[in-house]
HTML snippet that shows the backbone in 3Dmol.js (N, CA, C, O; Angstrom):
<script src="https://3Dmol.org/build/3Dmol-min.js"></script>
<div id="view" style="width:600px;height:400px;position:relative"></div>
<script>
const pdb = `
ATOM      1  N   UNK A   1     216.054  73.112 107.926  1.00  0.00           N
ATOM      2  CA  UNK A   1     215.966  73.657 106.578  1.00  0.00           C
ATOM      3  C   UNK A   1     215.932  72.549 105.526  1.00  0.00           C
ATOM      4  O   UNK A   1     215.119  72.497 104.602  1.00  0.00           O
ATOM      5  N   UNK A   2     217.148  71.448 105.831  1.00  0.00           N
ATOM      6  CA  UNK A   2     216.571  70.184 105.078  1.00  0.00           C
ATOM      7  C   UNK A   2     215.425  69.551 104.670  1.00  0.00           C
ATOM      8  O   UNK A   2     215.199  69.198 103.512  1.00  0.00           O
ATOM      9  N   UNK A   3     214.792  69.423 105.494  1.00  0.00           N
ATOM     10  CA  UNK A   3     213.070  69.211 105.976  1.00  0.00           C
ATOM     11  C   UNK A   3     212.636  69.664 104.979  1.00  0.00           C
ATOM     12  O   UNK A   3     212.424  69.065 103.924  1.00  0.00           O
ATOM     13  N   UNK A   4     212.410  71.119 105.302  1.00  0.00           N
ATOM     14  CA  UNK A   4     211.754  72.153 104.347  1.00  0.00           C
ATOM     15  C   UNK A   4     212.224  72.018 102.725  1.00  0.00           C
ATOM     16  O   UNK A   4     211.489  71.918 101.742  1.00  0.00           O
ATOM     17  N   UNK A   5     213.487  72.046 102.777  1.00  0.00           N
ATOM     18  CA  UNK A   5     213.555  71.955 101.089  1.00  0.00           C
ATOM     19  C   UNK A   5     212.751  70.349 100.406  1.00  0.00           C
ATOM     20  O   UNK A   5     211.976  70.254  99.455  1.00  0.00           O
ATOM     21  N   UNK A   6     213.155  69.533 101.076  1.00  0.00           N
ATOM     22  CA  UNK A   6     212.543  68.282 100.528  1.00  0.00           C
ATOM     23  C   UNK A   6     211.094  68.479 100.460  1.00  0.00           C
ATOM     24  O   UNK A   6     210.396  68.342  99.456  1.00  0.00           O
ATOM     25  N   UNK A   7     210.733  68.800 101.580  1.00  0.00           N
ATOM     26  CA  UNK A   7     209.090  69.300 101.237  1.00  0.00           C
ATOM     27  C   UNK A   7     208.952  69.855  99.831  1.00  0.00           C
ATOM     28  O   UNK A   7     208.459  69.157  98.945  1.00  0.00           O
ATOM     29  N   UNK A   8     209.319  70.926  99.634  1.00  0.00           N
ATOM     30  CA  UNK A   8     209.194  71.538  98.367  1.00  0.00           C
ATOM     31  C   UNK A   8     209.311  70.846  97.428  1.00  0.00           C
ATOM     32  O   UNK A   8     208.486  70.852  96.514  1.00  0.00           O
ATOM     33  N   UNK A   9     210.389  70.075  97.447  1.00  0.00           N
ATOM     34  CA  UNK A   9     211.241  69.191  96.013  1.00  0.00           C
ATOM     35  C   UNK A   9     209.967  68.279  96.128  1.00  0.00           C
ATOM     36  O   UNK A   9     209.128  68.680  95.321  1.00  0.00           O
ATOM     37  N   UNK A  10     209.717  67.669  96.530  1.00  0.00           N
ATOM     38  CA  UNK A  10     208.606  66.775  96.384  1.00  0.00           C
ATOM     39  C   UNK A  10     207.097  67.325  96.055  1.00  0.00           C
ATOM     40  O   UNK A  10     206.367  66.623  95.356  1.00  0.00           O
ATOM     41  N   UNK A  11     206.596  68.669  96.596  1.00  0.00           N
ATOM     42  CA  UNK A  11     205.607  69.158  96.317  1.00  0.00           C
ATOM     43  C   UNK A  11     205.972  69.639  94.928  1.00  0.00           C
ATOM     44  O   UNK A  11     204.992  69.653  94.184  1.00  0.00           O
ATOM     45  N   UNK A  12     207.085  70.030  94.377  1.00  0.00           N
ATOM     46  CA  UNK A  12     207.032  70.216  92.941  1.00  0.00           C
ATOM     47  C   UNK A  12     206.821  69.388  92.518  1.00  0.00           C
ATOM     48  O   UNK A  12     205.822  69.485  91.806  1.00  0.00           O
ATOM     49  N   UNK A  13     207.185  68.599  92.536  1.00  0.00           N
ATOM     50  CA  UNK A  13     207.330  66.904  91.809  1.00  0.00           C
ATOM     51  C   UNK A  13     205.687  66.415  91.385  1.00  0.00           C
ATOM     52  O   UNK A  13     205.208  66.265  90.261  1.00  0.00           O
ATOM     53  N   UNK A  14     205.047  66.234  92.734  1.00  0.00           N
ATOM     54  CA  UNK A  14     203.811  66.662  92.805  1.00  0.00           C
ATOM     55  C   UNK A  14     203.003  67.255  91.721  1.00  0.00           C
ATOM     56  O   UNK A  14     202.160  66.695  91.020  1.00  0.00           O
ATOM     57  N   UNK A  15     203.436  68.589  91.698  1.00  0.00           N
ATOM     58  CA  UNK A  15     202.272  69.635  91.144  1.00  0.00           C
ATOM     59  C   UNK A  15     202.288  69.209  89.771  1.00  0.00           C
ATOM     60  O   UNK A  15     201.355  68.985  88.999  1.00  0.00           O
ATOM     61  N   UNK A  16     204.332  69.097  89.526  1.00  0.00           N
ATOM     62  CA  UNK A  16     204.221  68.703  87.527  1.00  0.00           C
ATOM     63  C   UNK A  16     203.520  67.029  87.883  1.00  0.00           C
ATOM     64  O   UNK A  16     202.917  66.867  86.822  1.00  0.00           O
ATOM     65  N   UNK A  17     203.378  66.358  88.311  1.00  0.00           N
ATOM     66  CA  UNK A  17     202.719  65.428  87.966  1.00  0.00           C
ATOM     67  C   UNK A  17     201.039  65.466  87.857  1.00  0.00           C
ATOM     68  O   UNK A  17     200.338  64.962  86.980  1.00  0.00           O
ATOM     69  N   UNK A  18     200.720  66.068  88.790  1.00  0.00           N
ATOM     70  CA  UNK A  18     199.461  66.648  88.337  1.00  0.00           C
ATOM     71  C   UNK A  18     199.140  67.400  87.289  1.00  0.00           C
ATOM     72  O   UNK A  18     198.094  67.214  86.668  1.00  0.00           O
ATOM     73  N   UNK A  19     200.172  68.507  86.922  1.00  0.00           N
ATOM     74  CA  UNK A  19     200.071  68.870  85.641  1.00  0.00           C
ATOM     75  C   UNK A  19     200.102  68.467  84.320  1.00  0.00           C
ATOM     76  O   UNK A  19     199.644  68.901  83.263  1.00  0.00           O
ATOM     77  N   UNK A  20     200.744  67.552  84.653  1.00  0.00           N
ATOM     78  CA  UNK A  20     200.923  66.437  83.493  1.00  0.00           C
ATOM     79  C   UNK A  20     199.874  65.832  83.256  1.00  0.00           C
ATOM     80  O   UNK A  20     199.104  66.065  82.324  1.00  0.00           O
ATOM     81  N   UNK A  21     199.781  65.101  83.992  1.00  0.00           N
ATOM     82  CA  UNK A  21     197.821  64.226  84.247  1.00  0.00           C
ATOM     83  C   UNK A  21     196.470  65.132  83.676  1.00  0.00           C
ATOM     84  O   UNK A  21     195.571  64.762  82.922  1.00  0.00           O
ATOM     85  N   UNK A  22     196.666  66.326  84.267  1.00  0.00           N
ATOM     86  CA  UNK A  22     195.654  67.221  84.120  1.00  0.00           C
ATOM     87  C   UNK A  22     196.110  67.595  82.468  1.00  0.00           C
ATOM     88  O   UNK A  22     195.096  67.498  81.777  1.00  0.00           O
ATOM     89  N   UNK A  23     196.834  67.832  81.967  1.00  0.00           N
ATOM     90  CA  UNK A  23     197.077  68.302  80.768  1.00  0.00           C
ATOM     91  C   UNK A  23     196.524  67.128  79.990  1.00  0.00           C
ATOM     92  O   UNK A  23     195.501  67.433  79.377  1.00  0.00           O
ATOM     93  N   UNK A  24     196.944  65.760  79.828  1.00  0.00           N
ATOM     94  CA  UNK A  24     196.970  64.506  79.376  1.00  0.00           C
ATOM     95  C   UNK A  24     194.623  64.438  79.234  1.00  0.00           C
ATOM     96  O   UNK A  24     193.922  64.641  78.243  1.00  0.00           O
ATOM     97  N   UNK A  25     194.291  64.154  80.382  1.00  0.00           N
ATOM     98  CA  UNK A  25     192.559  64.373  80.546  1.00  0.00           C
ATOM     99  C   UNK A  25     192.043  65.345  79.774  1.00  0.00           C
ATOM    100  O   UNK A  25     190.915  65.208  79.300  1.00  0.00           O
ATOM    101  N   UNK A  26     192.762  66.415  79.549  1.00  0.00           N
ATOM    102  CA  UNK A  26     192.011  68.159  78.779  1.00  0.00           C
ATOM    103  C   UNK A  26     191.849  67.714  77.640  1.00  0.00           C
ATOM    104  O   UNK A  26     190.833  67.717  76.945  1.00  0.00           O
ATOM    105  N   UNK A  27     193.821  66.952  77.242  1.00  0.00           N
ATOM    106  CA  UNK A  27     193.657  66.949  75.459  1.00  0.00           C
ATOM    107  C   UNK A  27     192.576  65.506  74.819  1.00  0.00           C
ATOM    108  O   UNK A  27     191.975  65.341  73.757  1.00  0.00           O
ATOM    109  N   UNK A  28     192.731  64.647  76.093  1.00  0.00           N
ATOM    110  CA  UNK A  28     191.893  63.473  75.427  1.00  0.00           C
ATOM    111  C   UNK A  28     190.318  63.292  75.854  1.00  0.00           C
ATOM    112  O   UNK A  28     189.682  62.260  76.068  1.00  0.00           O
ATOM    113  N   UNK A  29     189.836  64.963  75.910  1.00  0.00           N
ATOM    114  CA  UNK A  29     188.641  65.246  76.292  1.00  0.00           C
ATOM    115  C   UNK A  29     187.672  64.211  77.064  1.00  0.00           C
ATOM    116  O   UNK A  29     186.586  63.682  76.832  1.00  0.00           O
ATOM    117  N   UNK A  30     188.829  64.194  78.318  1.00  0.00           N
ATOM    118  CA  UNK A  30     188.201  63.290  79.236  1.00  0.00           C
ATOM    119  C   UNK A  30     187.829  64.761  80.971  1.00  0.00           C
ATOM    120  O   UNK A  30     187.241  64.680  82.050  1.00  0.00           O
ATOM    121  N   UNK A  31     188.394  65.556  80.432  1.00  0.00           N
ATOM    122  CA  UNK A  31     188.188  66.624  81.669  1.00  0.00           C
ATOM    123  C   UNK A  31     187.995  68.150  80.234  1.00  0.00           C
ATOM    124  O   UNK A  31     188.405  68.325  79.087  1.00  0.00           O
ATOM    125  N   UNK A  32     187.078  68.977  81.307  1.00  0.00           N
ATOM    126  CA  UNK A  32     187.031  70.508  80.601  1.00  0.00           C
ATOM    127  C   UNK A  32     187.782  71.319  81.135  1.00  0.00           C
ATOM    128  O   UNK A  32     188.412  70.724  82.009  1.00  0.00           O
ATOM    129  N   UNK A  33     188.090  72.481  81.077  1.00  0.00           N
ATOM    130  CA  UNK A  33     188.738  73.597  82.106  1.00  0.00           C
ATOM    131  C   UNK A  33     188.350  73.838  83.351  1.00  0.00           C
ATOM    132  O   UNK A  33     189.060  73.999  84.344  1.00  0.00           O
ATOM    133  N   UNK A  34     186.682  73.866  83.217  1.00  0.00           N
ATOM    134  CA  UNK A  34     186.095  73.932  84.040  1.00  0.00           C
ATOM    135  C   UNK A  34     185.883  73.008  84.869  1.00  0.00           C
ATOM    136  O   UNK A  34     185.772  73.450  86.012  1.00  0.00           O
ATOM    137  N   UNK A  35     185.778  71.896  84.784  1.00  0.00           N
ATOM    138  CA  UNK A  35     186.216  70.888  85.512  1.00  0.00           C
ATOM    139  C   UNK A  35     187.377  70.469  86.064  1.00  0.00           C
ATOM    140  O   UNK A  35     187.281  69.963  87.182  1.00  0.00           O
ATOM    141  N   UNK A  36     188.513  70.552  85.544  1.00  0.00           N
ATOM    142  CA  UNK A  36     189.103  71.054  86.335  1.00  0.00           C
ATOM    143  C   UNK A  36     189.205  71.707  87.243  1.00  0.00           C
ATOM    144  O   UNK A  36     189.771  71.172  88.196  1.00  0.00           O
ATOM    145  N   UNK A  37     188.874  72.717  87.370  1.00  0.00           N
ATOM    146  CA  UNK A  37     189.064  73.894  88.652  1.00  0.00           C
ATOM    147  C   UNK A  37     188.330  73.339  89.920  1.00  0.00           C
ATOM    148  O   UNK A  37     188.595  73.360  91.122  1.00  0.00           O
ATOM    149  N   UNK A  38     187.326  72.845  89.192  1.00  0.00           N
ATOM    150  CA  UNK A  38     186.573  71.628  90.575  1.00  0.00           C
ATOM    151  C   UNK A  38     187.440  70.620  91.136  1.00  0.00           C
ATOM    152  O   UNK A  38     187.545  70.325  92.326  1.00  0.00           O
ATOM    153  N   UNK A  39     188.022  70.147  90.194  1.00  0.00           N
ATOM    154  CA  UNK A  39     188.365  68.847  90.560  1.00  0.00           C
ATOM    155  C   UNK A  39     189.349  69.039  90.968  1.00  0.00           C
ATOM    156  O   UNK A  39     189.597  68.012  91.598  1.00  0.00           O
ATOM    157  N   UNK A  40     190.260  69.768  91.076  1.00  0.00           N
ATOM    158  CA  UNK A  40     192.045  69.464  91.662  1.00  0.00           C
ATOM    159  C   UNK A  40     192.623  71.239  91.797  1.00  0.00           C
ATOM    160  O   UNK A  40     193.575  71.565  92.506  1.00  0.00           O
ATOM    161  N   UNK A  41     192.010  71.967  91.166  1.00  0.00           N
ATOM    162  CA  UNK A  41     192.397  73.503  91.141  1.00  0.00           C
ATOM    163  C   UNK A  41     192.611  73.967  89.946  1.00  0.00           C
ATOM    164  O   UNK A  41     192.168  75.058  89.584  1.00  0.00           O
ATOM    165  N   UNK A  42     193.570  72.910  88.928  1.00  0.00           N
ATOM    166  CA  UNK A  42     193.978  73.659  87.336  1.00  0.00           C
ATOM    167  C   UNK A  42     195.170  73.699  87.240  1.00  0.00           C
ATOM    168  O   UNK A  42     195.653  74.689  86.689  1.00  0.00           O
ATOM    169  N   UNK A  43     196.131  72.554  87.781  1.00  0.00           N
ATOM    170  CA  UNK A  43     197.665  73.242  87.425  1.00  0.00           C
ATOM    171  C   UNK A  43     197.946  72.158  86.024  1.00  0.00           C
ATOM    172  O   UNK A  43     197.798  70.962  85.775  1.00  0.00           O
ATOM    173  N   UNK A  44     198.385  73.262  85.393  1.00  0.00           N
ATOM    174  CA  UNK A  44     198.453  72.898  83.691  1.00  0.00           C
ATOM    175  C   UNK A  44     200.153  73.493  83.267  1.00  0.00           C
ATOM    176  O   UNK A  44     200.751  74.509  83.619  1.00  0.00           O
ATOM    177  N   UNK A  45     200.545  72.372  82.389  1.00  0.00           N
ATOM    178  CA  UNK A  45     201.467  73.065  81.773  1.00  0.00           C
ATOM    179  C   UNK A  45     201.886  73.851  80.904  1.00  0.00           C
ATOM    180  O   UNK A  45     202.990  73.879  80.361  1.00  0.00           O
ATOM    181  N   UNK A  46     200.412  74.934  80.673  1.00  0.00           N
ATOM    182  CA  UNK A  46     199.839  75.805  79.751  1.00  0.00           C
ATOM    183  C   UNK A  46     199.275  76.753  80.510  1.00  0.00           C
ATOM    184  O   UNK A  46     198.931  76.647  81.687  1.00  0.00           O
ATOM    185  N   UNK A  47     199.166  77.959  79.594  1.00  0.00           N
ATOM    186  CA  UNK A  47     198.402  78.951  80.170  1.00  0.00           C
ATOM    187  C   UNK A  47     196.974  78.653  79.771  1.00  0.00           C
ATOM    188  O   UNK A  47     196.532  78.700  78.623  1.00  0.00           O
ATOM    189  N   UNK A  48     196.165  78.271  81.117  1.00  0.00           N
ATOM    190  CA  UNK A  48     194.970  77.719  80.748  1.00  0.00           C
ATOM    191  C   UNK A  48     194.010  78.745  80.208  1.00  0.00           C
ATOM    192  O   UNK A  48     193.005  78.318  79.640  1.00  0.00           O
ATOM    193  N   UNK A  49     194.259  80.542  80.353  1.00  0.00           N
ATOM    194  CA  UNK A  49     192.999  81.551  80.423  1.00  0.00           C
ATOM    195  C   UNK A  49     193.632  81.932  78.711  1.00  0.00           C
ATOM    196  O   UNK A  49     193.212  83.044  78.393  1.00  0.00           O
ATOM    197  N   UNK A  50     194.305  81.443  77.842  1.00  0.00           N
ATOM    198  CA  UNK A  50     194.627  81.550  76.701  1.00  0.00           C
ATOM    199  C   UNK A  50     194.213  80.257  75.672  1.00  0.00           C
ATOM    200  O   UNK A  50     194.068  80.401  74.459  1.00  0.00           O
ATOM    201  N   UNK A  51     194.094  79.299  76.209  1.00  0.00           N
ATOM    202  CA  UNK A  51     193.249  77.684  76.144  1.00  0.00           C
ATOM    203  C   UNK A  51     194.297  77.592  74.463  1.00  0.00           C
ATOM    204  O   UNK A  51     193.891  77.150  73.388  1.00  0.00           O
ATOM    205  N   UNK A  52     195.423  78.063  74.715  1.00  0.00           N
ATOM    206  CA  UNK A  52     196.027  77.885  73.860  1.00  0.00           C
ATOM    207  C   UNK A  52     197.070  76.654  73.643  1.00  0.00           C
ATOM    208  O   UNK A  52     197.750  76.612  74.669  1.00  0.00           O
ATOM    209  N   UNK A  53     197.487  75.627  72.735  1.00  0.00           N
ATOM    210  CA  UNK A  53     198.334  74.922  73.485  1.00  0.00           C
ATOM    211  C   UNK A  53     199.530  74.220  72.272  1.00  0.00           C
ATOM    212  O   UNK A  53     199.129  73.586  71.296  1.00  0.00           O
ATOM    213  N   UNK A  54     201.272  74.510  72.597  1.00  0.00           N
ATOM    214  CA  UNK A  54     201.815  74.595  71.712  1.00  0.00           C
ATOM    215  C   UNK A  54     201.778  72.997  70.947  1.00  0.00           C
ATOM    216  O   UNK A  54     200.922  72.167  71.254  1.00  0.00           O
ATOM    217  N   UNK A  55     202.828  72.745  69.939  1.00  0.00           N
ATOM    218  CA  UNK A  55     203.740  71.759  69.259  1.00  0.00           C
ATOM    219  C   UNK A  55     204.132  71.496  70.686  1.00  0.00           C
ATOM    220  O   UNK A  55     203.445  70.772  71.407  1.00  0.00           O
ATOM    221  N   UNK A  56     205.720  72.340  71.280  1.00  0.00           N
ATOM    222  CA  UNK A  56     206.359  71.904  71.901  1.00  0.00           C
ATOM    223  C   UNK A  56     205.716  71.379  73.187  1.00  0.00           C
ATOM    224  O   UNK A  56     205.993  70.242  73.569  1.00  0.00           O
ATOM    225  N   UNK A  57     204.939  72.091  73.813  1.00  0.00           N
ATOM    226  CA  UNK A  57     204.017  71.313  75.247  1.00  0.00           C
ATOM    227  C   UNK A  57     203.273  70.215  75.259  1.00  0.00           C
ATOM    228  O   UNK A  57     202.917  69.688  76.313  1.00  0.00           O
ATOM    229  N   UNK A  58     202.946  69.736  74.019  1.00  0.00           N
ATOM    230  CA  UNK A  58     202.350  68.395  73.707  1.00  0.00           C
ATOM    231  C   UNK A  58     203.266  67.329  73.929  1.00  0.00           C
ATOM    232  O   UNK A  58     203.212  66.327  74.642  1.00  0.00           O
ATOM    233  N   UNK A  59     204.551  68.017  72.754  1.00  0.00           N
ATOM    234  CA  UNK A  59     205.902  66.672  72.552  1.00  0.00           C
ATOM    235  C   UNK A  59     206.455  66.766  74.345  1.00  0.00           C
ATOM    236  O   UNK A  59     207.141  65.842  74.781  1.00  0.00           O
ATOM    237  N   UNK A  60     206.087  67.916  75.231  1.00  0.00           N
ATOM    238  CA  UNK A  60     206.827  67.760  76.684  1.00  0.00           C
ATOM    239  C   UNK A  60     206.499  67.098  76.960  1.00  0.00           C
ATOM    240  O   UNK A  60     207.230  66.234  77.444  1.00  0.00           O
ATOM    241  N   UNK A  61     204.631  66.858  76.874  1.00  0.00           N
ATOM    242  CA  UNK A  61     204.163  65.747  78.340  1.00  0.00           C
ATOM    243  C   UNK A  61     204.380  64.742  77.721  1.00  0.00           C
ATOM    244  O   UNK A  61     204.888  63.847  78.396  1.00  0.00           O
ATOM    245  N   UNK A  62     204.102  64.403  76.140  1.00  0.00           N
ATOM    246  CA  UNK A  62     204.920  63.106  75.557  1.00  0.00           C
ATOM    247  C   UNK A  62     205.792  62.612  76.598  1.00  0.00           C
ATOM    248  O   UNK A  62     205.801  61.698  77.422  1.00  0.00           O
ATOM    249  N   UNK A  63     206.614  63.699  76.189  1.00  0.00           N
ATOM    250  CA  UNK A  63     207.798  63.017  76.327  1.00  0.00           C
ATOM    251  C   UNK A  63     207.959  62.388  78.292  1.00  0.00           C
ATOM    252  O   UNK A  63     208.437  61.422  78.887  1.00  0.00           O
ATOM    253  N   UNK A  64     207.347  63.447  78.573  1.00  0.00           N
ATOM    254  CA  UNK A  64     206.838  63.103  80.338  1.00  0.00           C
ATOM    255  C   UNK A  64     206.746  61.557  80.238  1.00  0.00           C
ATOM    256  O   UNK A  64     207.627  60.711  80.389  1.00  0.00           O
ATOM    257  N   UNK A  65     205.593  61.445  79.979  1.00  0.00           N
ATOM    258  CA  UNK A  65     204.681  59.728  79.606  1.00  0.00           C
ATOM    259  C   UNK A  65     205.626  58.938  79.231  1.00  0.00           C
ATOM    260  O   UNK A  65     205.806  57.930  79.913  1.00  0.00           O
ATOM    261  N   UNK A  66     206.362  59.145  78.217  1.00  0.00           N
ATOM    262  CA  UNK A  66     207.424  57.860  78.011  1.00  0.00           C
ATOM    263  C   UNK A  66     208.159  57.687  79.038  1.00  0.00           C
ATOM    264  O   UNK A  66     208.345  56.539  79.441  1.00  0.00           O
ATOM    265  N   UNK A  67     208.800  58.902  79.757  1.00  0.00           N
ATOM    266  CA  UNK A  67     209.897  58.621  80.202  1.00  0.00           C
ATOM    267  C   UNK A  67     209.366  57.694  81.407  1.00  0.00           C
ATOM    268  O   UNK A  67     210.158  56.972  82.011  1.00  0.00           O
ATOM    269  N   UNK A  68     208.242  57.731  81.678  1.00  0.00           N
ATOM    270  CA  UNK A  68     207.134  56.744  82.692  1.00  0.00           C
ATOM    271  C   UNK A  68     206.727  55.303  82.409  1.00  0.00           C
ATOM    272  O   UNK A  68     206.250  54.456  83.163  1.00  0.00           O
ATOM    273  N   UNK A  69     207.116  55.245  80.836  1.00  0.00           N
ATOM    274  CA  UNK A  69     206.440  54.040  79.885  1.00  0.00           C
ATOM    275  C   UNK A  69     205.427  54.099  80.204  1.00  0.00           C
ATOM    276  O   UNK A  69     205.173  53.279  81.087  1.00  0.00           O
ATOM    277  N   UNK A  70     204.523  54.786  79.878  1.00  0.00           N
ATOM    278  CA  UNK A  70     202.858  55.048  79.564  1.00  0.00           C
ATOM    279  C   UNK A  70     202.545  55.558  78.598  1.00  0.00           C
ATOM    280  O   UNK A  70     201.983  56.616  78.317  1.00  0.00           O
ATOM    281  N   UNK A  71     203.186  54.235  77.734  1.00  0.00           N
ATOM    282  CA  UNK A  71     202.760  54.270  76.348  1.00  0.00           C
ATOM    283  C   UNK A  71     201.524  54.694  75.742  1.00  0.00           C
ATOM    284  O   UNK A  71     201.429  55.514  74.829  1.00  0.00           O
ATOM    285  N   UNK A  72     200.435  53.980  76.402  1.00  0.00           N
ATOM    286  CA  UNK A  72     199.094  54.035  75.750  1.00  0.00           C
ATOM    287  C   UNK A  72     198.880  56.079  75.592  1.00  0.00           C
ATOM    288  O   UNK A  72     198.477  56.822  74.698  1.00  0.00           O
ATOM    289  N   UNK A  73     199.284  56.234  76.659  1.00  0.00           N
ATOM    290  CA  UNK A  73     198.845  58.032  76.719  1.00  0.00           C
ATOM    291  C   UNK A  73     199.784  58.375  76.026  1.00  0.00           C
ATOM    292  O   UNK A  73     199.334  59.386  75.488  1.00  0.00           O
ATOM    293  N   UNK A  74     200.749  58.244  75.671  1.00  0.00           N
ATOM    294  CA  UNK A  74     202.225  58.742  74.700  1.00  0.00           C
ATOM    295  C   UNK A  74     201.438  58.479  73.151  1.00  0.00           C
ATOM    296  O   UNK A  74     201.831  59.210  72.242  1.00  0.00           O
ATOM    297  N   UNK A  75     200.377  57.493  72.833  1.00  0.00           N
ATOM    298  CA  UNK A  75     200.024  57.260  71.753  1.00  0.00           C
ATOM    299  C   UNK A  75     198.561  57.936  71.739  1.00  0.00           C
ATOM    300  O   UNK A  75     198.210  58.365  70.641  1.00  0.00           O
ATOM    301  N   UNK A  76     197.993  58.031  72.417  1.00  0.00           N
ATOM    302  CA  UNK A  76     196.810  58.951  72.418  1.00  0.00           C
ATOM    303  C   UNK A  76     197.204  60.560  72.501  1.00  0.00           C
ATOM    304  O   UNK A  76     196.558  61.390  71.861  1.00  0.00           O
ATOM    305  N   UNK A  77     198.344  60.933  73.363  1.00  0.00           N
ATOM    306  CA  UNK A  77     198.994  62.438  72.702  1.00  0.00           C
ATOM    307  C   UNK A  77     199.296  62.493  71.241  1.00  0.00           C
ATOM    308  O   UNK A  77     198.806  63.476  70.684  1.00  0.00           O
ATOM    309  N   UNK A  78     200.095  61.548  70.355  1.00  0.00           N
ATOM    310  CA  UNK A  78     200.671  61.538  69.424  1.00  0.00           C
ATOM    311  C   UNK A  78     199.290  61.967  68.526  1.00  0.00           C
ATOM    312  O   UNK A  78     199.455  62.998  67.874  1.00  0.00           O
ATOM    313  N   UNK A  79     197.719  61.219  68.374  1.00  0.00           N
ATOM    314  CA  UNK A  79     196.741  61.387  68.046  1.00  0.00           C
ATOM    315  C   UNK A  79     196.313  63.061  67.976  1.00  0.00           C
ATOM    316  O   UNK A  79     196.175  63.910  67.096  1.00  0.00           O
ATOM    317  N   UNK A  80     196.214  62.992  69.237  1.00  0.00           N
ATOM    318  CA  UNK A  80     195.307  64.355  69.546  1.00  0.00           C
ATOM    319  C   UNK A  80     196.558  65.578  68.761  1.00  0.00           C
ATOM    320  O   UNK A  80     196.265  66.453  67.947  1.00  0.00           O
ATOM    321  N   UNK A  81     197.311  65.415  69.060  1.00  0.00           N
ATOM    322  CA  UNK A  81     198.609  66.211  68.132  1.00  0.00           C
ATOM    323  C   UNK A  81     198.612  66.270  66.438  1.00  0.00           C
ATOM    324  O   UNK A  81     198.500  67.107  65.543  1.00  0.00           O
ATOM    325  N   UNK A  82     198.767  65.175  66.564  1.00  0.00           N
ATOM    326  CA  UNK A  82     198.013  65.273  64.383  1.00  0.00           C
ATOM    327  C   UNK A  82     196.679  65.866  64.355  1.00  0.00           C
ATOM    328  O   UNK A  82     196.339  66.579  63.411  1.00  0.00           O
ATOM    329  N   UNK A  83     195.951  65.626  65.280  1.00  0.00           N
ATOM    330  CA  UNK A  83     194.690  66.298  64.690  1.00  0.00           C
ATOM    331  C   UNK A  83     193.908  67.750  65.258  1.00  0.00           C
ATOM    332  O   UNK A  83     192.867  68.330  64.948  1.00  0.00           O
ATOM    333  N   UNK A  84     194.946  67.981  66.205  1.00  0.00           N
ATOM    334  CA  UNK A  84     195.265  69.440  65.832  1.00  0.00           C
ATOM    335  C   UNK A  84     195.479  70.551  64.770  1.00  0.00           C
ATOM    336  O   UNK A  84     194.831  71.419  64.185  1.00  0.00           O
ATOM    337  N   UNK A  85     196.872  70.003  64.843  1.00  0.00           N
ATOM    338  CA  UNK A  85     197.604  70.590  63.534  1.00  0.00           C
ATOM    339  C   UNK A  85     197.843  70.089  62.672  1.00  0.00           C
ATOM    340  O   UNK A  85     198.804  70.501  62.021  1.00  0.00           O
ATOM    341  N   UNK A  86     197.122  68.985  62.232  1.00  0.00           N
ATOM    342  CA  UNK A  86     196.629  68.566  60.827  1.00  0.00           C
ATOM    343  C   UNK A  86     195.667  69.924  60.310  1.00  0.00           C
ATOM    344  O   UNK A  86     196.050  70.674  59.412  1.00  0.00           O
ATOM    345  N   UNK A  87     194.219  70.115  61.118  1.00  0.00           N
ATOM    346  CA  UNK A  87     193.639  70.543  61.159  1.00  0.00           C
ATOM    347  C   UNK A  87     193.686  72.158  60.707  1.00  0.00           C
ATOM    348  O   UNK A  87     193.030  72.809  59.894  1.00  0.00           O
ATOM    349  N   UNK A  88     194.980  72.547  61.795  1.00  0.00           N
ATOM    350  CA  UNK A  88     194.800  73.888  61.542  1.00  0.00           C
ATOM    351  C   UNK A  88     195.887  74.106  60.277  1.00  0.00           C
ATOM    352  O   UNK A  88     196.104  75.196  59.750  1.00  0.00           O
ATOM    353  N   UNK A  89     196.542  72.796  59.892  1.00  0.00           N
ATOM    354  CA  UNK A  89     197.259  73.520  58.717  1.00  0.00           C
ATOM    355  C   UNK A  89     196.156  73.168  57.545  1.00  0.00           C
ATOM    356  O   UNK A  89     196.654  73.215  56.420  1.00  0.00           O
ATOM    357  N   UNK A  90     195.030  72.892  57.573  1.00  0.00           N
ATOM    358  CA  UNK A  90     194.166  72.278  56.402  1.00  0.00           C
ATOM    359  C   UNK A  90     193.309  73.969  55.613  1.00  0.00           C
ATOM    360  O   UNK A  90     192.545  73.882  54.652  1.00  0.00           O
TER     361      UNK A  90
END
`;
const viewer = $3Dmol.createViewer("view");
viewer.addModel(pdb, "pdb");
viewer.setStyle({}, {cartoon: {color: "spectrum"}});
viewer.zoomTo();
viewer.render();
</script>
């Protein structure tokens, strides 16, 4: 049963890291949705069929990225985040 749980713990680990990645490519329009689904399946830390995406899920994977020191993508989120909702508050 040990076995098995570590499997899991690690395949989660896994998936949010892919999700993370995959989220990180969408916002810095380096991947589409649709490309995605080709490329890896689509695990997002968003509901992708709403292509909606909050304040707080941006500052998460931020905050993901730092806690990695991968700065450069922590500063290209910070971007794509102002000009969001720069945008939609204009």
């Amino acid at each position: 049963m040990d076995k098995f749980k570590s499997k899991l713990e690690i395949d989660d680990e896994e998936l949010y890291r892919e999700a993370m990645m995959n989220a990180y490519l969408i916002l810095i329009d380096k991947l589409t949705y649709e490309d995605l689904i080709d490329y890896n399946g689509g695990a997002l830390p968003w509901n992708p069929v709403k292509k909606v995406i909050t304040k707080d899920t941006i500052d998460n994977i931020i905050s993901y990225f730092c806690e990695l020191e991968e700065y450069e993508k922590c500063a290209d989120l910070v971007k794509v985040k102002e000009q969001i909702f720069n945008k939609n508050n204009n």
